[in-house]
KEBA-422402 format. One record per residue (C-alpha): residue number from 1; z, y, x. Coordinates in pm, 1 decimal. Each point is the difference from the previous one (the first is absolute). Last residue first. Example, Ala and Ser with C-alpha at 12.3 -4.5 7.8 and 13.67 -1.06 7.14 Angstrom:
BEGIN
@num = 2 Z = 714.0 Y = -106.0 X = 1367.0
@num = 1 Z = 66.0 Y = -344.0 X = -137.0
This chain:
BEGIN
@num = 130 Z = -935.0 Y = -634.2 X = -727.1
@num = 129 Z = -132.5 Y = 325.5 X = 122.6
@num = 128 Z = 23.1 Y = -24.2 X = 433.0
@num = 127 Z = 217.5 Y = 84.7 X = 231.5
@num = 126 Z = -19.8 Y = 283.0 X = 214.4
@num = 125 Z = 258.7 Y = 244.0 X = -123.5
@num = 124 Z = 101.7 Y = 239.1 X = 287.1
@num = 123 Z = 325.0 Y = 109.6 X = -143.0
@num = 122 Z = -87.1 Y = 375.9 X = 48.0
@num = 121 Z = -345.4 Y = -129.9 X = -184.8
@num = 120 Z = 217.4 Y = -185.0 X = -279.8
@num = 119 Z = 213.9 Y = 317.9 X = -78.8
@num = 118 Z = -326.3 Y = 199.1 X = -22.7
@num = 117 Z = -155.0 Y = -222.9 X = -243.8
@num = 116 Z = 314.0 Y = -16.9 X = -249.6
@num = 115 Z = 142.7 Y = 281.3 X = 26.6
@num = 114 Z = -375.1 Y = 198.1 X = -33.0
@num = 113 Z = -29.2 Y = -237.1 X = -343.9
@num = 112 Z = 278.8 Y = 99.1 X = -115.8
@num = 111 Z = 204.8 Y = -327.2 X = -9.4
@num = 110 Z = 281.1 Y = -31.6 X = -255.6
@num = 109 Z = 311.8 Y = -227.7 X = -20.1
@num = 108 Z = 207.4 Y = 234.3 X = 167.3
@num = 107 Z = -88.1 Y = 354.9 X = -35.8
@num = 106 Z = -81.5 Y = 222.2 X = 345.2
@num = 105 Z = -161.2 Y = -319.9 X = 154.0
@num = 104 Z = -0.5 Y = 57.3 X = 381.2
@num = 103 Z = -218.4 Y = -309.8 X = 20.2
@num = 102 Z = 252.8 Y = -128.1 X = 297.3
@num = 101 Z = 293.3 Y = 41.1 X = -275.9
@num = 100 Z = -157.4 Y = -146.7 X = -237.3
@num = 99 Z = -77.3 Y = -322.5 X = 213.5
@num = 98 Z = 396.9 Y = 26.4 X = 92.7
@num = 97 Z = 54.2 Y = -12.8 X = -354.9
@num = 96 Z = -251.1 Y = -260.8 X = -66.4
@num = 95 Z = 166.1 Y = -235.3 X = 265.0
@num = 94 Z = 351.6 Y = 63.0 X = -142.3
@num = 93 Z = -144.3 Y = -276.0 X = -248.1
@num = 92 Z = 85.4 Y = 94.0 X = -371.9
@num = 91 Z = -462.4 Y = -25.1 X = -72.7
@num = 90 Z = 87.5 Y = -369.3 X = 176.9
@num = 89 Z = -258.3 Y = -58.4 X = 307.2
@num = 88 Z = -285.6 Y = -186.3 X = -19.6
@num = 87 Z = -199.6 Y = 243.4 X = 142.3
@num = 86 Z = -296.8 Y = -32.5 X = -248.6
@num = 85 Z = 279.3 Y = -26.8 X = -237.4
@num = 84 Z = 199.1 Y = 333.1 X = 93.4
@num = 83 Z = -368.3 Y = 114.9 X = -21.7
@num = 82 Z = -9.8 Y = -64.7 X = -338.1
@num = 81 Z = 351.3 Y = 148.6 X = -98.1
@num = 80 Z = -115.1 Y = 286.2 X = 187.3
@num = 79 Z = -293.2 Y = 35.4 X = -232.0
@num = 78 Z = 198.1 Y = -62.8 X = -288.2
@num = 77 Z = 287.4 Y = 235.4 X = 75.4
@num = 76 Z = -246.6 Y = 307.4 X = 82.3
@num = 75 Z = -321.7 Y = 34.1 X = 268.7
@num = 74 Z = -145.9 Y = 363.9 X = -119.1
@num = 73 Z = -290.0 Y = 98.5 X = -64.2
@num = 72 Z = 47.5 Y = -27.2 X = -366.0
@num = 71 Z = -147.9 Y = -221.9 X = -287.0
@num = 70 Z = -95.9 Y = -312.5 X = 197.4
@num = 69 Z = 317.5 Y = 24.9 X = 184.0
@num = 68 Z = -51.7 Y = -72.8 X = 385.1
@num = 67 Z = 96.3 Y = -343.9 X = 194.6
@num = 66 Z = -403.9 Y = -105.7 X = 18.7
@num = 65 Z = -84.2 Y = 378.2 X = 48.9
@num = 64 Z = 233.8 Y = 40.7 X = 313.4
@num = 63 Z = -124.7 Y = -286.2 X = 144.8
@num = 62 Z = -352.8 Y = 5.2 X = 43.0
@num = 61 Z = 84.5 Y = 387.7 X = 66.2
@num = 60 Z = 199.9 Y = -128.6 X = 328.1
@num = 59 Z = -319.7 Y = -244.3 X = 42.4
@num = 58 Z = -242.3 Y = 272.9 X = 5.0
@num = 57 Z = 240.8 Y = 235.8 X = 221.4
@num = 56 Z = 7.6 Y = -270.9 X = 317.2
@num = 55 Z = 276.6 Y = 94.1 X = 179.0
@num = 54 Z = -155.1 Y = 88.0 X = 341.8
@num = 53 Z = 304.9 Y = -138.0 X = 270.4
@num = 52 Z = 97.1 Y = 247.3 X = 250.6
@num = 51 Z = 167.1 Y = -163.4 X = 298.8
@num = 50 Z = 322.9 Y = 169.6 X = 130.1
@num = 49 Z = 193.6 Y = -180.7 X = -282.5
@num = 48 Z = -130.6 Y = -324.8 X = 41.1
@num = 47 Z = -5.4 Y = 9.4 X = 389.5
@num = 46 Z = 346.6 Y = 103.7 X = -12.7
@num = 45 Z = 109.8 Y = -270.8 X = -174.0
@num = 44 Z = -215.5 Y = -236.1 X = 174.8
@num = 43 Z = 202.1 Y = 138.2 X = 368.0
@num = 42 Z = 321.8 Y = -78.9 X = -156.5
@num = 41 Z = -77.2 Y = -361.3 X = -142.8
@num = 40 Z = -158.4 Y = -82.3 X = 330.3
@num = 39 Z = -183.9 Y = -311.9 X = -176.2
@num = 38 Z = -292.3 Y = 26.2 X = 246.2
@num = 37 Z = -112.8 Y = 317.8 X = -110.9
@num = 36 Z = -275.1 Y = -48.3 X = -173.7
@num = 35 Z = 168.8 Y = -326.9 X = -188.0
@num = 34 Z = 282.2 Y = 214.4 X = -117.2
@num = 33 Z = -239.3 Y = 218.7 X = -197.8
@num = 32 Z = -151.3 Y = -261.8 X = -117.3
@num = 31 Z = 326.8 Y = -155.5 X = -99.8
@num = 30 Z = 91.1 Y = 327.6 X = -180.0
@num = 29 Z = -319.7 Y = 13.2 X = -175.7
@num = 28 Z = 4.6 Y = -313.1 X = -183.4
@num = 27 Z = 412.8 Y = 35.0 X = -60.0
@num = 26 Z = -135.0 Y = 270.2 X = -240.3
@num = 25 Z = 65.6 Y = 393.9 X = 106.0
@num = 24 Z = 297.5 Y = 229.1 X = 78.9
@num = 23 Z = 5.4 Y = -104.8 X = 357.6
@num = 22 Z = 334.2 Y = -8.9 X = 45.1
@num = 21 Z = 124.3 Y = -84.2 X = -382.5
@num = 20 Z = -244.6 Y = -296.4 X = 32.0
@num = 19 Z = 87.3 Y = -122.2 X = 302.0
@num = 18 Z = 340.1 Y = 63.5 X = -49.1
@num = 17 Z = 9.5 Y = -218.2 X = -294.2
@num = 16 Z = -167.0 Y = -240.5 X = 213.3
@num = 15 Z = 245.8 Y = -49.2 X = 226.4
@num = 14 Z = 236.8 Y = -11.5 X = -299.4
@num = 13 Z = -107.8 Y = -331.2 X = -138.4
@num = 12 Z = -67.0 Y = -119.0 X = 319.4
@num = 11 Z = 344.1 Y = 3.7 X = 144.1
@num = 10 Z = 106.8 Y = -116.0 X = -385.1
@num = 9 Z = -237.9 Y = -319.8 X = 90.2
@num = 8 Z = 151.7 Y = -19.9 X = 391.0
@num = 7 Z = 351.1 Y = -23.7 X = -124.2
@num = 6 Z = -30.8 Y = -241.3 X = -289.9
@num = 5 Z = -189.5 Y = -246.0 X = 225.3
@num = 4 Z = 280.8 Y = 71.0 X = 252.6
@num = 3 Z = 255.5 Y = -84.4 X = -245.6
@num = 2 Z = -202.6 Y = -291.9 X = -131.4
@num = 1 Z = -250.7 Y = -25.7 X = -259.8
């Protein structure tokens, strides 16, 4: 790859980092958000955040019970350890700090079940269960 290979992949790279940390969602969304609005990257930004999106609270419980302890209600190290694999992400990642962080957990490596489900409606979780 040449220099303006090079140049145009790392362009791309953190184009759609933005995307993602922009519209706080799955590159899925953020392109169909893009697409309403005729790639206007400012006006689909606001469209996304002015435009109430219905989290569905089935599939948020869908997930919460496939990361949560079997003995507790609570998600702990194994369950985020699974869903660090669902996201294929490394457990060490600053990802699942930031992802903590967003879930307003009040002790890391735990998920109350309210953290957990609330912090993924205020994120606007519309993916699915893998």
């Amino acid at each position: 790859m040449g220099a303006d290979g090079h140049f145009f992949y790392c362009f791309l790279q953190e184009f759609h980092l933005l995307l993602l940390l922009l519209f706080n969602s799955s590159e899925k969304v953020a392109i169909e958000y893009l697409n309403l609005c005729d790639w206007d990257v400012e006006a689909s930004i606001d469209y996304f955040y002015d435009t109430p999106v219905l989290v569905d609270d089935a599939l948020l419980e869908e997930l919460y019970n496939r990361y949560k302890d079997p003995d507790i209600d609570m998600i702990l190290v194994d369950g985020i350890t699974l869903l660090c694999n669902d996201l294929e992400v490394d457990p060490q990642d600053i990802i699942m700090l930031v992802i903590s962080w967003h879930i307003n957990a009040s002790t890391m490596c735990e998920y109350s079940k309210m953290e957990f489900l609330r912090g993924l409606q205020e994120l606007r979780y519309c993916g699915e269960v893998p």
